[in-house]
N, C-alpha and C positions, 0 to 999 in steps of 0.2 A: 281439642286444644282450648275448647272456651270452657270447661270444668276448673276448677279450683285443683291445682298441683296438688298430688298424692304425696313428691318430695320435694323437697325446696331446700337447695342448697347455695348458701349465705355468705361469702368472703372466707372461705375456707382455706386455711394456711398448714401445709405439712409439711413437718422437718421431723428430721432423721438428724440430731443434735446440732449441730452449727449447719448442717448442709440442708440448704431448702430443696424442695422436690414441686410443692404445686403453690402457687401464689393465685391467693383472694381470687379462688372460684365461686361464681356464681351462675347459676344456673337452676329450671327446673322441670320434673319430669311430669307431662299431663296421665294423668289415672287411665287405663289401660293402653297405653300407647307400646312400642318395642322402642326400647329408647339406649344406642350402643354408643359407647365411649371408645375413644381408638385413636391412634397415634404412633410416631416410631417408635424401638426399642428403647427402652428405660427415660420414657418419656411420663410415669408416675401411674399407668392407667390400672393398673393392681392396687398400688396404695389410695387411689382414691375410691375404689371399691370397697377395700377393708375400711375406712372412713367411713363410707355410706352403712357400712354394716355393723359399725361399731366396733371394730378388734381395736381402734386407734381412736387415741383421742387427736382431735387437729389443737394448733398450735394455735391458731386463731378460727374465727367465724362459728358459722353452728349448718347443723342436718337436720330439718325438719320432716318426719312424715307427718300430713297434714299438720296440727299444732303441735303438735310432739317432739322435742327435744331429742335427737340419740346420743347426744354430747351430754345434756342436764339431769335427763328425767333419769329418776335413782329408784332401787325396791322395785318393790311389787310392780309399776307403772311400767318402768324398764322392761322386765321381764314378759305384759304383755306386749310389749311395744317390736321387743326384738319378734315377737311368736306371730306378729303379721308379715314377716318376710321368711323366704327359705332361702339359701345358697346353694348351686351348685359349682364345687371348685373345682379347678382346671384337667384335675388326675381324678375326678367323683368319686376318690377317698372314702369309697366303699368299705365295708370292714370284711378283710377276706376271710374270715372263721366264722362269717354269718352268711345264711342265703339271702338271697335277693327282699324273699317275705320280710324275715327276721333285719335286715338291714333296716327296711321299710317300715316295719313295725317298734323302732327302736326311740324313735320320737317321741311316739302316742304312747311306750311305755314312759316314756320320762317324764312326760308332759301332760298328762292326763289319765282321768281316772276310769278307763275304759276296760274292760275284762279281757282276756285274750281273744274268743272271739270275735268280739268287735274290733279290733284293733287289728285281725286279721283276714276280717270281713274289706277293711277300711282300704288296707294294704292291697289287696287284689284287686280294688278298683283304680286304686294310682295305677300299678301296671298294667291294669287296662289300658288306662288312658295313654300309655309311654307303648303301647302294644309291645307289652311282653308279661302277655297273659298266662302263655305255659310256659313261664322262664323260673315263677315263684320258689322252687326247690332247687336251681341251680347256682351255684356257688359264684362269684365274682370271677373267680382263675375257669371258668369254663366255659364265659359268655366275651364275644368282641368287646374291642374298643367301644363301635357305635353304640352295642348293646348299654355297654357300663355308663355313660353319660344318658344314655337313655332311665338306668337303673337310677343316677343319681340325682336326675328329675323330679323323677316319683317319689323319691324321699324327700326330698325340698317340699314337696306340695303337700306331704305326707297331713299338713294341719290346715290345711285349708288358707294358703298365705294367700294375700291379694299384691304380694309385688315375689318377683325371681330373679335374684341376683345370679345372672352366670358370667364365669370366666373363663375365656377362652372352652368355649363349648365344642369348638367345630377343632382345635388342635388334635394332632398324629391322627387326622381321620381320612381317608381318600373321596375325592369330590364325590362320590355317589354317597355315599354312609352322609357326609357331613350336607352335602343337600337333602335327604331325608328327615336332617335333624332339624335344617333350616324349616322343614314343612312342618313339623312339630312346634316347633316354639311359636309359628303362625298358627297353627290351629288352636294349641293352647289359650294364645292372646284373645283369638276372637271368638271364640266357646265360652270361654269361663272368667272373661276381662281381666284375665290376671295381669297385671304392669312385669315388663320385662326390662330388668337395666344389664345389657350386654355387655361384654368388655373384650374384643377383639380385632384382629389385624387383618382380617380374610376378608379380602374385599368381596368373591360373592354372598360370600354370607350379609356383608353390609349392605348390597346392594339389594339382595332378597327380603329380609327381615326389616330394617331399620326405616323405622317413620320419621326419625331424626335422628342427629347423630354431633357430638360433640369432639373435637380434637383437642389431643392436648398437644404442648411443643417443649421438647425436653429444653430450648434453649433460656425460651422467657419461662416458663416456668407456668403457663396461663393457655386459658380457651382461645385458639386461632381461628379456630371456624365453628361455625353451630348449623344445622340446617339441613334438609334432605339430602342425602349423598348423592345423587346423580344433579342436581343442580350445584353443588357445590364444584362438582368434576371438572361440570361446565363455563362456570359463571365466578367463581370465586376469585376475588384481587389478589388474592394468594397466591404468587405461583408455586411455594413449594408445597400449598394444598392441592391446588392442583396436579403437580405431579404424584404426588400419593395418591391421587384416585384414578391417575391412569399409568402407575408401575414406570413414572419416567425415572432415572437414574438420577442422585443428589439426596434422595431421599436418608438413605443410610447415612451420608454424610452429615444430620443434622438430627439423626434421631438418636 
């Protein structure tokens, strides 16, 4: 946490035409940390992802990685700009008429000027690292859930990103698949220092992964809590943070 933020985000305002969704966040993410965003249903924590990732422009404020605009920088800048982060979304919107290789390899064709066997040299070491080394010729409709978010890791990383945008990673997974994935995204972070910005409701997963952790509140519309999640459970003036971090009921009622 004493490194210079990798992202820095600035009084960031999103609306969805007259209806506001997140008011003047700020907040930022230190360079290799697992840093997960969470809150009740439709309390904005998807839109403030697409934000961080650029599909939206905000309404107000800006997203810096290190000095870099995602909101200003235009061209060529842009384009490497977006090429140091990878996404993986919530369904890892794998392409089902491609194999797992071919998925994986579908980046490095877009994005670079590598030959095929490099680019499928490159690909079997991502599924290495996702362990699903002998999975490379199997199709999306023939590997698990766990597998396919594991699949759509690997294409994220596919370019070498130093941050990973996931949403809901650990969703329709049962606690054994989605704890495995929890040790993944920890192995990852402290291997290859890649920054992780999470976006989820599963409290083990928070409690496992998350170096820090930011709330949002569908009601104000802003950051209600910031801070390690098991001190927050504990200590937080908050009570309806608190009750989110220990499944008390009221919850639903404000999310």
């Amino acid at each position: 946490m004493q490194n210079k933020p990798i992202i820095t985000v600035e009084g960031m305002t999103a609306r969805y035409g007259d209806v506001l969704v997140l008011d003047e966040l700020t907040f930022e993410v230190a360079r290799g940390e697992i840093f997960v965003i969470l809150g009740g249903s439709g309390c904005g924590k998807s839109t403030l992802l697409k934000h961080m990732i650029g599909l939206y422009e905000p309404y107000a404020g800006d997203i810096k990685i290190d000095d870099a605009s995602v909101v200003t920088t235009q061209g060529a800048e842009r384009d490497a700009l977006i090429r140091r982060f990878g996404v993986m979304y919530q369904s890892g919107a794998l392409f089902g008429s491609m194999t797992l290789l071919e998925n994986i390899c579908l980046p490095l064709e877009e994005f670079t000027d590598l030959g095929k066997e490099a680019r499928e040299l490159i690909a079997r070491m991502k599924l290495g690292l996702v362990g699903l080394a002998d999975y490379a010729h199997h199709m999306p409709s023939a590997i698990s859930g766990g597998m396919k978010k594991r699949a759509a890791i690997a294409r994220a990383m596919a370019l070498d990103p130093e941050i990973l945008f996931l949403d809901e990673p650990s969703a329709g997974l049962d606690p054994i698949t989605a704890d495995e994935l929890d040790e993944l995204i920890i192995q990852l972070s402290r291997t290859l220092n890649i920054t992780f910005v999470v976006v989820t409701h599963e409290l083990p997963s928070i409690y496992k992964i998350a170096d820090r952790v930011i709330m949002l509140d569908a009601r104000t519309k802003k950051i209600i809590a910031e801070g390690d999640p098991a001190e927050l459970r504990d200590t937080c003036d908050n009570e309806w943070v608190r009750d989110f971090f220990n499944r008390k009921g009221g919850v639903a009622n404000n999310s």
